[in-house]
DRENDRENMAR-408362 format. One record per atom (N, C-alpha, C): atom name; x, y, z. Coordinates in steps of 0.05 Angstrom, whole numbers, plus 5000, padded with zeros to 4 digits. Layout:
<rs>
<CA; <X; Y; Z>>;
...
</rs>
This chain:
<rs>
<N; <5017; 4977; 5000>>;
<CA; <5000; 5000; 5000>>;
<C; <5018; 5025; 5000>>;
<N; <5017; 5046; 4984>>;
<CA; <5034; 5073; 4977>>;
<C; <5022; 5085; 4991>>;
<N; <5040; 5102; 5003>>;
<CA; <5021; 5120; 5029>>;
<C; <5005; 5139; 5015>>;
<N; <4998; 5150; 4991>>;
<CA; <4976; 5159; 4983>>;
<C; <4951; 5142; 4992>>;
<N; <4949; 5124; 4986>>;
<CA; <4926; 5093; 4988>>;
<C; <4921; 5095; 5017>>;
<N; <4936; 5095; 5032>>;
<CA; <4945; 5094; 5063>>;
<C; <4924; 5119; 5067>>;
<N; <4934; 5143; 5066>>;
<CA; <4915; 5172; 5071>>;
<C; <4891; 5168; 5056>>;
<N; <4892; 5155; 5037>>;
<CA; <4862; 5158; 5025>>;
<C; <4844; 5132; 5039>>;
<N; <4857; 5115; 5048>>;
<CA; <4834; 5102; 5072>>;
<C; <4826; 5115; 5088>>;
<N; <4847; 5128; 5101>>;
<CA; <4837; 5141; 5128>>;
<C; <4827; 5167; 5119>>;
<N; <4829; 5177; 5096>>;
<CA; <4803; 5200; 5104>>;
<C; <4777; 5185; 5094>>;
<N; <4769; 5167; 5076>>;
<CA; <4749; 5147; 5078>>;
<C; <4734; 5134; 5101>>;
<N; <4754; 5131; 5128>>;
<CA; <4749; 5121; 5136>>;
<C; <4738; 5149; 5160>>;
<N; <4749; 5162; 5165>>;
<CA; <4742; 5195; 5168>>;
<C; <4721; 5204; 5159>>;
<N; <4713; 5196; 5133>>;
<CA; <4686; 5210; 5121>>;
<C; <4661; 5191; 5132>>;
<N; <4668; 5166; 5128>>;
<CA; <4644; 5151; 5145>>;
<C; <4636; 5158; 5170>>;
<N; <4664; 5160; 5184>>;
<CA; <4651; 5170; 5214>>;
<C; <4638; 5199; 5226>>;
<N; <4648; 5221; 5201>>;
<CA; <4631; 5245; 5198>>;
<C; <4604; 5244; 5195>>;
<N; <4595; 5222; 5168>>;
<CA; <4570; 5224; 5160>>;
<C; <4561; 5206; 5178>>;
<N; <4563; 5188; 5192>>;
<CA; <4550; 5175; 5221>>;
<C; <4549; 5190; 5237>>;
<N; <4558; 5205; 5253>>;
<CA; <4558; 5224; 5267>>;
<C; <4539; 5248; 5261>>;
<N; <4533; 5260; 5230>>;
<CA; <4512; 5275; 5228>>;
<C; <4491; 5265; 5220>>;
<N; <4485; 5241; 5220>>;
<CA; <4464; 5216; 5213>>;
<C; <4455; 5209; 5246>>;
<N; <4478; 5207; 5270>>;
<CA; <4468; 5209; 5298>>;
<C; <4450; 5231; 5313>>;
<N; <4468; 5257; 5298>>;
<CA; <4454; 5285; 5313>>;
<C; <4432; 5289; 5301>>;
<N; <4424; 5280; 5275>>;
<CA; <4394; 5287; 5269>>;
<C; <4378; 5269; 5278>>;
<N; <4381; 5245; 5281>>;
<CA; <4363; 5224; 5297>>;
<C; <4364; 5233; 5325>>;
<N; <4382; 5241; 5338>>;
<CA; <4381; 5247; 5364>>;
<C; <4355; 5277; 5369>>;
<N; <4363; 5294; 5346>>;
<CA; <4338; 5324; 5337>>;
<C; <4320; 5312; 5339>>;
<N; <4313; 5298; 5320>>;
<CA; <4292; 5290; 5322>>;
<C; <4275; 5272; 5335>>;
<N; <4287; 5249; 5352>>;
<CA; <4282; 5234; 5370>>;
<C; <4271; 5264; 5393>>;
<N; <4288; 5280; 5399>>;
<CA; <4278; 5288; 5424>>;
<C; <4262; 5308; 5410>>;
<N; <4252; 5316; 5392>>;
<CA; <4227; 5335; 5384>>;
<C; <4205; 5315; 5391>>;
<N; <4205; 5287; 5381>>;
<CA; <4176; 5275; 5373>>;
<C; <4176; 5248; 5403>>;
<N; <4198; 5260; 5418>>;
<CA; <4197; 5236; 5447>>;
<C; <4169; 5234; 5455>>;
<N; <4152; 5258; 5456>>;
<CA; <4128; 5252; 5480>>;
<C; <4106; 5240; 5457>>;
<N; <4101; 5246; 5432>>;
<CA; <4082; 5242; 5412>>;
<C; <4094; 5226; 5387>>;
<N; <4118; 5208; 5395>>;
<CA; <4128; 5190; 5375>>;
<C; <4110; 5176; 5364>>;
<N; <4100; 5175; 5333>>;
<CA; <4087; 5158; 5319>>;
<C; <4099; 5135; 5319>>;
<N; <4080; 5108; 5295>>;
<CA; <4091; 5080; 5302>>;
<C; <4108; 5088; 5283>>;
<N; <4127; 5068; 5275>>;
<CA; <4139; 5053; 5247>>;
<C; <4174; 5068; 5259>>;
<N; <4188; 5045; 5254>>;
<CA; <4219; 5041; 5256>>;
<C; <4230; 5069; 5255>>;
<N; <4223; 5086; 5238>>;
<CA; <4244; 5114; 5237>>;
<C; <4238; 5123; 5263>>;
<N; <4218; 5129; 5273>>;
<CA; <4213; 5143; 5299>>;
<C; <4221; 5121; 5324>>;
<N; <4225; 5104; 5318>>;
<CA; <4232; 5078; 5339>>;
<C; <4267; 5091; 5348>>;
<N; <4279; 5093; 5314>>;
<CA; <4303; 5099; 5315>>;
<C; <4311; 5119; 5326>>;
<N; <4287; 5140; 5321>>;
<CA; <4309; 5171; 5332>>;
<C; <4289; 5175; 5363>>;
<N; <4278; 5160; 5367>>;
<CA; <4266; 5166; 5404>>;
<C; <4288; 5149; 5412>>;
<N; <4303; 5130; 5404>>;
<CA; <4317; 5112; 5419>>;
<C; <4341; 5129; 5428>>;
<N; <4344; 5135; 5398>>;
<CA; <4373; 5152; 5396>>;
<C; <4384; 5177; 5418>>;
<N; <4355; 5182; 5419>>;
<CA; <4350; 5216; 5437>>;
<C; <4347; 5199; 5461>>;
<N; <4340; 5181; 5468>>;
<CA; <4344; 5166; 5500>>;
<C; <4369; 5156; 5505>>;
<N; <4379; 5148; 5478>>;
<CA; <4413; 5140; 5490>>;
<C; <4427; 5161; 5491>>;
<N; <4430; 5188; 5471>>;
<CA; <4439; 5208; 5481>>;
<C; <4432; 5220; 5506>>;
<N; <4419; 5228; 5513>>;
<CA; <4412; 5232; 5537>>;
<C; <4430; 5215; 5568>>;
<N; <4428; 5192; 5563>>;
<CA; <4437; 5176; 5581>>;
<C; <4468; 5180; 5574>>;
<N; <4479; 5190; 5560>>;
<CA; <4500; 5192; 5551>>;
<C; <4523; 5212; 5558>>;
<N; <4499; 5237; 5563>>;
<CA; <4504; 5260; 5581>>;
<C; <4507; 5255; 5607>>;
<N; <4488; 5241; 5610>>;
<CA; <4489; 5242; 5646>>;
<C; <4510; 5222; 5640>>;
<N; <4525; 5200; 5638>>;
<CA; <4548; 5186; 5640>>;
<C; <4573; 5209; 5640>>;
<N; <4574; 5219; 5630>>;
<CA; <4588; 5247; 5626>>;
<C; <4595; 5264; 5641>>;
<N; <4571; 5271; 5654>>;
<CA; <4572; 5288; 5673>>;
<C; <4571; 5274; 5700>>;
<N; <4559; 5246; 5700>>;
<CA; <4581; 5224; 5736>>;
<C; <4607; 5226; 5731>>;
<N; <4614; 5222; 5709>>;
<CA; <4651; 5211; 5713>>;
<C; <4663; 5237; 5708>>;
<N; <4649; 5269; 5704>>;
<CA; <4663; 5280; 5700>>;
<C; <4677; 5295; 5684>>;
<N; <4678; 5287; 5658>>;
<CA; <4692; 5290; 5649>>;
<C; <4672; 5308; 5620>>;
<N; <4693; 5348; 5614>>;
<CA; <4685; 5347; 5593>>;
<C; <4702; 5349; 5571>>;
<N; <4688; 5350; 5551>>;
<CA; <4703; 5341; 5517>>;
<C; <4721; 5373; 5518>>;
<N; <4734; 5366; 5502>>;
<CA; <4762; 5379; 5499>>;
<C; <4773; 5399; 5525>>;
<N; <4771; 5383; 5544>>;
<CA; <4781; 5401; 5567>>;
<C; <4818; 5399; 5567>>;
<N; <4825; 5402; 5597>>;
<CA; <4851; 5408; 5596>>;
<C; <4855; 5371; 5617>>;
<N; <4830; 5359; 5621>>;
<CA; <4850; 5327; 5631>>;
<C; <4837; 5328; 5664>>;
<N; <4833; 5361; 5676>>;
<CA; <4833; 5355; 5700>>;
<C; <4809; 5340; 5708>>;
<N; <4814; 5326; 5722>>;
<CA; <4787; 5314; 5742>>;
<C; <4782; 5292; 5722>>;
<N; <4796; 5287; 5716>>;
<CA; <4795; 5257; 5703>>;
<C; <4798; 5230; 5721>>;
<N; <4776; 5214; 5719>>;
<CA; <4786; 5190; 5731>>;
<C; <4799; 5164; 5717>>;
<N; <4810; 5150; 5734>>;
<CA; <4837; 5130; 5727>>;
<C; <4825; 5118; 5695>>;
<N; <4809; 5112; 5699>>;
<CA; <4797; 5101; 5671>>;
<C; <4799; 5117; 5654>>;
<N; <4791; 5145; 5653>>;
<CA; <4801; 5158; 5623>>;
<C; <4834; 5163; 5627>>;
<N; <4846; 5163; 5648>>;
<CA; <4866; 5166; 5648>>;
<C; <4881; 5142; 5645>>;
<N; <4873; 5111; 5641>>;
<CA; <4886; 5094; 5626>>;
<C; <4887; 5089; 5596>>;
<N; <4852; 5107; 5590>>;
<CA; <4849; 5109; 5561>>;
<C; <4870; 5123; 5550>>;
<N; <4875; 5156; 5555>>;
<CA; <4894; 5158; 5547>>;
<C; <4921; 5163; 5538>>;
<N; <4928; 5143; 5558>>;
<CA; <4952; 5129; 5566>>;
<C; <4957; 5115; 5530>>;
<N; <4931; 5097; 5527>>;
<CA; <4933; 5076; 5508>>;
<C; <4925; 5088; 5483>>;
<N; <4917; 5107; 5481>>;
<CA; <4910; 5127; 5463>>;
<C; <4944; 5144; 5446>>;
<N; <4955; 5152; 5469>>;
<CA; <4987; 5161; 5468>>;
<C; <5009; 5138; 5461>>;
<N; <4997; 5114; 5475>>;
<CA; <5020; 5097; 5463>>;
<C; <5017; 5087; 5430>>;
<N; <4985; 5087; 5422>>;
<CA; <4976; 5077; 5394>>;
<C; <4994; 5105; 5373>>;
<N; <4989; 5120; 5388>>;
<CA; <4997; 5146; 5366>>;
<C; <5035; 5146; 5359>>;
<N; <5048; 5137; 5384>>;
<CA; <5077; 5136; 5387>>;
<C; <5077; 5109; 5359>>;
<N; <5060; 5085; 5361>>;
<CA; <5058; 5063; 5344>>;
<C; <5054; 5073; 5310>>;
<N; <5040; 5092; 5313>>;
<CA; <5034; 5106; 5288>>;
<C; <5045; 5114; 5271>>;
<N; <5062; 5130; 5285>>;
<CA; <5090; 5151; 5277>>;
<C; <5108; 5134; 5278>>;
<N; <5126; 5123; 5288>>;
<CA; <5135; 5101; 5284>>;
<C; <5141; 5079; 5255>>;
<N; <5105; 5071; 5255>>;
<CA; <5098; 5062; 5225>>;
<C; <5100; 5084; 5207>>;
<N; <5090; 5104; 5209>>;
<CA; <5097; 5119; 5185>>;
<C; <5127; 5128; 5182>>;
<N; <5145; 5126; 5206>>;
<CA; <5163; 5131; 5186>>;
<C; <5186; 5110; 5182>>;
<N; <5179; 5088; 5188>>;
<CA; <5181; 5067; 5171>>;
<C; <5168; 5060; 5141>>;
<N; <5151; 5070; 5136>>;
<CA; <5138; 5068; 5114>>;
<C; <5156; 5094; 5099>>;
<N; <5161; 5112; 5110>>;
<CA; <5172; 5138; 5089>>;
<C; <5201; 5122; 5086>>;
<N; <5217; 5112; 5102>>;
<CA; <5246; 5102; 5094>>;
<C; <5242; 5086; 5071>>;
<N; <5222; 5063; 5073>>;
<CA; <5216; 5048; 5054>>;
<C; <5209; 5062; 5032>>;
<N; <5200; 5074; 5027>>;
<CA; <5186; 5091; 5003>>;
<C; <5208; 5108; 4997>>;
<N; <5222; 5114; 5007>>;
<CA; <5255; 5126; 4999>>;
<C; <5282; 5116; 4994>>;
<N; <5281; 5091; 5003>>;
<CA; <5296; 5079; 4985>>;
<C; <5281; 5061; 4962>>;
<N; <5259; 5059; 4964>>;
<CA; <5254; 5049; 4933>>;
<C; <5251; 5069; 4909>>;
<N; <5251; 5091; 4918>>;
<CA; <5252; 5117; 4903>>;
<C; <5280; 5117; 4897>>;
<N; <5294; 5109; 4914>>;
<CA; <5327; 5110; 4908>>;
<C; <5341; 5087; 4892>>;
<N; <5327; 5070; 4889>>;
<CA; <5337; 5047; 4878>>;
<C; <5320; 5044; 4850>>;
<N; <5305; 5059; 4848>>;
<CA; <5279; 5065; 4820>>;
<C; <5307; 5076; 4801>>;
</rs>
């Protein structure tokens, strides 16, 4: 795989998790608009569920503490083993990539 191929998975794989994520927040809109007067049939099944797991999701959030892009404090051991394992995958990363650029430079060199 040429690290072009390489970047073009991962923003593929980047674009899926964008458009899931704005495929979540509108089920979640709309789950909590139509919570108290949800009609039958599966779409509304989907986004009342959605807007109940969000929900529950917050308050998980707000027991352990913890908010999104803060500065770490008041973190408990558990996100603070996450990441731990989070920092060591990324050291793994870099690593691979630049093993992958040596490789890709001497075959550029030997081309």
């Amino acid at each position: 795989m040429t690290p072009e191929e390489f970047v073009r998975a991962l923003a593929a794989w980047a674009l899926v998790h964008e458009v899931a994520d704005d495929g979540w927040k509108a089920a979640v809109a709309r789950g909590s608009d139509s919570a108290a007067g949800a009609g039958p049939g599966p779409e509304s099944f989907v986004d009342v569920l959605s807007a109940l797991v969000a929900r529950e999701k917050e308050r998980l959030k707000a027991e352990i503490g913890s908010e999104p892009g803060g500065d770490g404090a008041g973190m408990g051991p558990g996100q603070e083993a996450i990441r731990f394992e989070i920092a060591e995958l990324r050291g793994r990363i870099e690593a691979l990539q630049a093993s992958v650029d040596a490789l890709a430079s001497r075959g550029q060199a030997e081309s």
